[in-house]
C-alpha positions in Angstrom: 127.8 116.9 100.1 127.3 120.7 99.2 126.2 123.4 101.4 122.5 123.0 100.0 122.2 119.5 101.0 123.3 119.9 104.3 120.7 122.5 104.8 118.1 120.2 102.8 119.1 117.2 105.5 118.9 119.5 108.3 115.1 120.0 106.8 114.9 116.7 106.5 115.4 115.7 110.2 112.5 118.0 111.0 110.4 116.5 108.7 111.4 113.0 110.0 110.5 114.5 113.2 114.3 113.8 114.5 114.4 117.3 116.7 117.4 115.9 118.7 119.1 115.5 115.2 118.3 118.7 113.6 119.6 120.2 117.0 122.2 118.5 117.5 123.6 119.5 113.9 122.3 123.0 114.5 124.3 123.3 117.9 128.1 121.7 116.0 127.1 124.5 113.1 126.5 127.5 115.4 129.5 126.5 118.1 131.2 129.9 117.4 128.1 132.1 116.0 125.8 134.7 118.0 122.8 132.2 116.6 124.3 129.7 119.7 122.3 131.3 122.1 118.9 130.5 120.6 119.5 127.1 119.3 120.4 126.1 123.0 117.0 128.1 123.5 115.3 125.6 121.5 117.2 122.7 123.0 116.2 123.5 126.6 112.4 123.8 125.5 112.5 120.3 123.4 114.1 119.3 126.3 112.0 120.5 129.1 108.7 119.1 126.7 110.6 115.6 126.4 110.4 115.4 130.2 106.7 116.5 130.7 105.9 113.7 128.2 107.8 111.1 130.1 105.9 112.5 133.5 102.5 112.6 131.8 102.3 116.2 133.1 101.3 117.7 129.4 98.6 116.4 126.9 99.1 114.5 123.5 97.7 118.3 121.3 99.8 120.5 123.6 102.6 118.6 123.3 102.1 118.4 119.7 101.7 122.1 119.2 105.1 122.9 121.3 106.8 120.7 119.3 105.5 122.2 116.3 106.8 126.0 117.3 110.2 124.1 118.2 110.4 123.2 114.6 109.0 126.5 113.0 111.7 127.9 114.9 114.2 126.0 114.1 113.2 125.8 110.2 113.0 130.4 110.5 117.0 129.5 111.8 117.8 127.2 108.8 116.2 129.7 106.4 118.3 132.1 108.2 121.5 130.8 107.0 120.6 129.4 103.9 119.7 133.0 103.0 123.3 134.0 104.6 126.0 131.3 104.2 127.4 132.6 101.1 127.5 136.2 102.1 129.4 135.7 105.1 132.4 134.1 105.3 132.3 133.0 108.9 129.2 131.5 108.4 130.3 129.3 105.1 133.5 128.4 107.0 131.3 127.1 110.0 129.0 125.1 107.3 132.4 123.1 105.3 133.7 122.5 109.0 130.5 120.8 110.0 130.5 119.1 106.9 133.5 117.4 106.7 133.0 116.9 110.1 130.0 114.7 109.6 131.4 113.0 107.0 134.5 112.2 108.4 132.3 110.4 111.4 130.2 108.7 108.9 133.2 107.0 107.1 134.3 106.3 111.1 130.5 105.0 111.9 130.9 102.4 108.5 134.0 100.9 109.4 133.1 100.5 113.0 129.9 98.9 112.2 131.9 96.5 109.7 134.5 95.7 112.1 132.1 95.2 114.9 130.9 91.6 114.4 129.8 89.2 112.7 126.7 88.4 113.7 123.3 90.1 111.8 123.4 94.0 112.5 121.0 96.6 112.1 121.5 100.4 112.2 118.4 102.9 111.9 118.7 106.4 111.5 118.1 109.7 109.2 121.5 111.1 107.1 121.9 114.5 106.3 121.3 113.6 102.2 117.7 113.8 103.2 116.5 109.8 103.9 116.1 107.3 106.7 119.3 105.6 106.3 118.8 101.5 107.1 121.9 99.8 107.2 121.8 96.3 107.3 124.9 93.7 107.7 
């Protein structure tokens, strides 16, 4: 995987609506980077939304709309380092960390999950090549 389709899977979990995801990858990618501060920003706000949903204390359109500036801000940070990862060197060197990285624990994820049993398995989840990845077993 290249540095484009990491940021096109990062797009994708947005799309997929997989905030935690996108966050989550966001958060491993900015560990050492000035940008930390506002993706844990963002992760506090999805964060404090998620629990006003669970206590019924927001409704269904402003939930949607909060949501929706969690993601817009979060795609503005994606653009952000699309537009910079090849002109600064910190920032490509955080991007190939992340990346082998996340491949390393998907090749760890596929052997656990073939080792695990023998009994019918499924796995559900989005990949960072940009697709709901459905493994079956």
């Amino acid at each position: 995987m290249n540095t484009e389709e990491f940021i096109n899977g990062i797009r994708k979990c947005i799309e997929n609506n997989d905030i935690e995801g996108a966050i989550s990858v966001l958060r491993d990618l900015l560990q050492k980077s000035k940008q930390l501060d506002n993706i844990i920003l963002q992760s506090a706000r999805y964060n404090d939304l998620k629990q006003k949903i669970r206590s019924g204390t927001i409704n269904t359109e402003d939930a949607e709309v909060a949501q929706s500036k969690i993601a817009e801000a979060l795609l503005d940070m994606i653009h952000d380092i699309a537009k910079n990862v090849e002109s600064e060197p910190k920032l490509k060197k955080a991007v190939d960390k992340t990346l082998k990285k996340s491949e390393k624990q998907a090749t760890q994820n596929t052997s656990k999950i073939g080792n695990e049993n023998s009994r019918n398995l499924v796995i559900q989840g989005t990949n960072l090549k940009g697709g709901h990845l459905t493994i079956k077993i």
